[in-house]
C-alpha positions as CSV (number, residue, x, y, z in Angstrom):
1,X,5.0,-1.0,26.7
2,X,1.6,0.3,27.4
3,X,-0.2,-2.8,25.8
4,X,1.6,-5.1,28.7
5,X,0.6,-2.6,31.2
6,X,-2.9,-3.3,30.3
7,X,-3.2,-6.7,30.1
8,X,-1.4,-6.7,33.2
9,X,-3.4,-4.7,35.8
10,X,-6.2,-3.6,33.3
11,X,-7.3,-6.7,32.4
12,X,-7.7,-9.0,35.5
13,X,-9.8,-6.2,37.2
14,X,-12.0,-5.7,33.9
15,X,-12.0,-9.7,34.4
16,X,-13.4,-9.6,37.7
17,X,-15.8,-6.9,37.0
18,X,-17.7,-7.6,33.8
19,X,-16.7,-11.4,32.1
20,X,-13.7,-13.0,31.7
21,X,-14.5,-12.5,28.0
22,X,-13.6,-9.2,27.4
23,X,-10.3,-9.0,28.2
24,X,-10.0,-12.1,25.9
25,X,-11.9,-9.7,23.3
26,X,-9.5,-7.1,23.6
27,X,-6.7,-9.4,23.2
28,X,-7.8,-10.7,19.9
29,X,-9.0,-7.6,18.8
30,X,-5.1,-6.3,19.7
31,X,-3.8,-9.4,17.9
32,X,-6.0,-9.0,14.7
33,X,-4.8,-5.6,14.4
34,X,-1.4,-6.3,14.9
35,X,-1.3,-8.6,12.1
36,X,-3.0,-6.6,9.7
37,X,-0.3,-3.8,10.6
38,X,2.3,-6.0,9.2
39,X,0.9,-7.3,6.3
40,X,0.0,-3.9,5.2
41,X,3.4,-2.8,5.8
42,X,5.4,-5.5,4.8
43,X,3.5,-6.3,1.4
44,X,4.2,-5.4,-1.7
45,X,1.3,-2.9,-3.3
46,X,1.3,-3.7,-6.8
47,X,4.7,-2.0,-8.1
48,X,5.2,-1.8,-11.5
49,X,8.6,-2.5,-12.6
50,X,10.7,0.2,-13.7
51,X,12.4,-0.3,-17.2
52,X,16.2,0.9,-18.1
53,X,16.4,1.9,-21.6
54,X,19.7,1.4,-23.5
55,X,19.5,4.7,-24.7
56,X,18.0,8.4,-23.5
57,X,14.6,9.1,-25.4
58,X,15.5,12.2,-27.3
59,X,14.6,16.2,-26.0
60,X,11.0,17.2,-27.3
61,X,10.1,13.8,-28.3
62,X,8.0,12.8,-25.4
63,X,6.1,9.2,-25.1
64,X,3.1,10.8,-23.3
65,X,-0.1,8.1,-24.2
66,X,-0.5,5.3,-26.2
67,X,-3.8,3.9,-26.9
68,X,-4.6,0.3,-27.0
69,X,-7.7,-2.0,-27.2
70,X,-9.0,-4.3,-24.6
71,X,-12.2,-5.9,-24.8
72,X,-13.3,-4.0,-27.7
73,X,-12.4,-0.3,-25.2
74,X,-9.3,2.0,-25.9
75,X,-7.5,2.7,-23.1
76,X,-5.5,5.3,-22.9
77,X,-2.0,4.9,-21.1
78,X,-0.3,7.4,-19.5
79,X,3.6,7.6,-19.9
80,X,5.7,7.7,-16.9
81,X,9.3,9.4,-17.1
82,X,10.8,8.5,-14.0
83,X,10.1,4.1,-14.4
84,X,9.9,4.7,-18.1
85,X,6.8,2.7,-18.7
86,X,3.0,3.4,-19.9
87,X,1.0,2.8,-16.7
88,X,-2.6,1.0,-16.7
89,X,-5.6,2.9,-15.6
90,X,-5.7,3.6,-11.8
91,X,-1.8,3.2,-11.8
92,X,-0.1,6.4,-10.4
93,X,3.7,6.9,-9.3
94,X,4.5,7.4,-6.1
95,X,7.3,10.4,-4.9
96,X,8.2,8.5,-1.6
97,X,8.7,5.3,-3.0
98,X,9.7,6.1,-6.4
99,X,8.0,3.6,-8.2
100,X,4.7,3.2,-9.7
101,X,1.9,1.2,-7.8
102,X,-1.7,-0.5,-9.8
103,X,-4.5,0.9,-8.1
104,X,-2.7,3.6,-6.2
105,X,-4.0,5.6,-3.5
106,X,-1.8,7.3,-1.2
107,X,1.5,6.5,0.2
108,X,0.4,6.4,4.3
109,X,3.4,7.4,6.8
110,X,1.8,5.0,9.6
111,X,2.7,1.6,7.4
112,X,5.7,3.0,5.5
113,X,3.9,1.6,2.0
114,X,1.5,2.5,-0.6
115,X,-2.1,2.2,0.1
């Protein structure tokens, strides 16, 4: 809406004004950004696959960390009820998306996805 209405009447006067490069600027600066909207929005973020267990973990018995060796470091991973899996460092589970994400952020409402 507002974008044609700028390129329409905005941009031949801006044209005639200054240099017919900036309104060709502003178009790939509109296009670039565009893009980089969808493939932010429409790309996956890193989830980890949630895994269904045959059978309920028992009450009180909790899988909380387990510790493992990488590169001569323990790591320690963190358990995660809801996609019943230890997550690697950095890895965090998401309430909107219910699903854990590697390198987490936030989950931003603009894009609809993980950051």
């Amino acid at each position: 809406g507002g974008c044609c209405l700028f390129f329409a009447f905005v941009c031949p006067d801006l044209a005639a004004r200054t240099s017919p490069l900036v309104p060709v600027s502003v178009l790939v600066g509109y296009a670039l950004s565009a893009l980089l909207l969808m493939l932010t929005a429409f790309r996956d973020p890193g989830s980890i696959e949630p895994q269904r267990l045959k059978q309920q973990p028992q009450r009180g018995h909790r899988y909380t960390v387990r510790e493992v060796q990488v590169r001569g470091h323990t790591l320690e991973l963190k358990y995660c009820e809801s996609c019943n899996v230890h997550r690697p460092p950095r890895a965090s589970h998401c309430r909107e998306c219910d699903r854990c994400v590697m390198k987490w952020d936030h989950h931003c409402p603009w894009v609809g996805n993980c950051i």
